[in-house]
N, C-alpha and C positions, 0 to 999 in steps of 0.2 A: 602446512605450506603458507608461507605470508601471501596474502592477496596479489601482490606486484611482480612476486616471480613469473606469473603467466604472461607479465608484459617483456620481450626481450629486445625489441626495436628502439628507439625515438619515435616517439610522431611526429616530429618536426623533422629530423634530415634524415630516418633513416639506421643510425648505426647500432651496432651490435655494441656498443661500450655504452649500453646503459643500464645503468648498476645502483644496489639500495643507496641511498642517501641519507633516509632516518625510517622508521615506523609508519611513517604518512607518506614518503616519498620517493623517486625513484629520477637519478643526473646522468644526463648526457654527458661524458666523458668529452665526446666530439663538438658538438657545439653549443654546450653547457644549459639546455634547455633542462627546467624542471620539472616534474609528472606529480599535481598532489593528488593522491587518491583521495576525494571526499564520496560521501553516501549520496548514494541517489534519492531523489523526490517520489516519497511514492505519499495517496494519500485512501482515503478509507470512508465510512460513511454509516452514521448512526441516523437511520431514517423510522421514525414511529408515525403507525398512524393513530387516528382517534380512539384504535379501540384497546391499544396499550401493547400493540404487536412490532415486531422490529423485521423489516427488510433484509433478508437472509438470501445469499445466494447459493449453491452446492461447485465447486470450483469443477472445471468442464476440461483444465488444464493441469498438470506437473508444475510448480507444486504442489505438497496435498492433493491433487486429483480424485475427487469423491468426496472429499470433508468440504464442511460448512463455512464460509467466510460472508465476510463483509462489503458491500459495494465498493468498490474502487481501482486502482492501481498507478503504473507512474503517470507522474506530470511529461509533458511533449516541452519541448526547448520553447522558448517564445513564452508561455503560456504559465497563469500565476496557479497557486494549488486550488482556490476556488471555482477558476474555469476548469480543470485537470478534473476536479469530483465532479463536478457538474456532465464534464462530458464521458465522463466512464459511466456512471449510474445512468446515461442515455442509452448508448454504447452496450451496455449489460441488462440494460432493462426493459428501455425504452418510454421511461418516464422522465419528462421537463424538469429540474430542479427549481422550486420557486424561492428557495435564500439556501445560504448556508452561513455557518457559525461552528469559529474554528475552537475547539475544545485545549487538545492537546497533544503533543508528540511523543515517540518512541521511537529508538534505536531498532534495527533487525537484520539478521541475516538471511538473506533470499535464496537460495539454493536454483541457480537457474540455468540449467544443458552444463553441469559440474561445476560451474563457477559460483563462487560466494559469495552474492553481489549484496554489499552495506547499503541500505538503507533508514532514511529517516522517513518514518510515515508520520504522516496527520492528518488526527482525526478530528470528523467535522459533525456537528449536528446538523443534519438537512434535513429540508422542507418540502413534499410534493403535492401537488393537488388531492384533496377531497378523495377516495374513490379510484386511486390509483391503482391498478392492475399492471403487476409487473411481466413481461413478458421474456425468458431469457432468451441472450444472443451473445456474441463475442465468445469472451472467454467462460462465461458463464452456462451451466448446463441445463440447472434450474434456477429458478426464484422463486419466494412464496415469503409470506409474510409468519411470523414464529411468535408467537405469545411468550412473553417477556420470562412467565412463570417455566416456563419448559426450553426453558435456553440452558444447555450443560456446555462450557466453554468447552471439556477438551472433543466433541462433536467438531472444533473448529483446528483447521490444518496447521496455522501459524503463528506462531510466539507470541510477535506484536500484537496481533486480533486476538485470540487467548485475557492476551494481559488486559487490553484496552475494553473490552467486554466486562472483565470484572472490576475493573475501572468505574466504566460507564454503568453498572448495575450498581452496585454500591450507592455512587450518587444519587442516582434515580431514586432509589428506592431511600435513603435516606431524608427523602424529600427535597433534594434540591434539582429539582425538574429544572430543564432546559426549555 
């Protein structure tokens, strides 16, 4: 089922006569308003500490429910993707972010209450204080920090975290440390 079938309104006036328009889109027959469907902002977080360990959360929520992910989730309207990590890795941890450094993106399919929801994630190399002790909270069920050597991606629920892990490991360990 195409994404946009689930939408059969307008959000603007309202009518039942709104129908595909192309692959990304979906036209008001009635008052000819457009609908693009783009991916939502979600973003992610590659946090090491000193001792070459990476900030691993166990997800507390559907998706994945019980496998291992990565600090983060979407961006809130207003708000840019580096306040968006900053405040989830609070939000899930309970640690202050002191930089971030944006790596790279990936397309994903979110699977969220039946819906298929597109997202763009981006992932960020973040910085926390010295001595940080994560505490979980939100969506988050645990946290603990995972030696880099004993990271098996498929341990982790989703595509983009999957991909962006063996991403992130590659580099690291080829020597181009962040």
């Amino acid at each position: 089922m195409h994404p946009l079938e689930k939408f059969k309104y307008c959000p603007k006036c309202g009518s039942k006569h709104f129908d595909i328009n192309n692959e990304k889109s979906k036209k008001c027959d009635n008052c000819g308003f457009t609908y693009y469907l783009n991916p939502s902002s979600a973003t992610a977080a590659f946090i090491l500490n000193d001792r070459e360990e990476l900030l691993v959360e166990r997800r507390g929520k559907e998706p994945a429910k019980g496998m291992l992910d990565l600090p983060g989730g979407f961006c809130d309207n207003d708000e840019t993707a580096e306040e968006g990590i900053a405040r989830e890795i609070l939000d899930e941890t309970g640690i202050n972010v002191t930089s971030t450094e944006y790596l790279f993106s990936l397309p994903n399919v979110y699977l969220y209450s039946g819906l298929e929801i597109h997202t763009l994630d981006m992932f960020f190399r973040c910085t926390v204080p010295e001595g940080a002790e994560p505490q979980a909270a939100d969506d988050a069920a645990e946290c603990f920090w995972l030696p880099l050597d004993d990271i098996h991606t498929e341990q982790f629920g989703l595509r983009s975290i999957r991909h962006a892990l063996r991403r992130f490991l590659d580099t690291y360990r080829n020597g181009h440390r962040h």
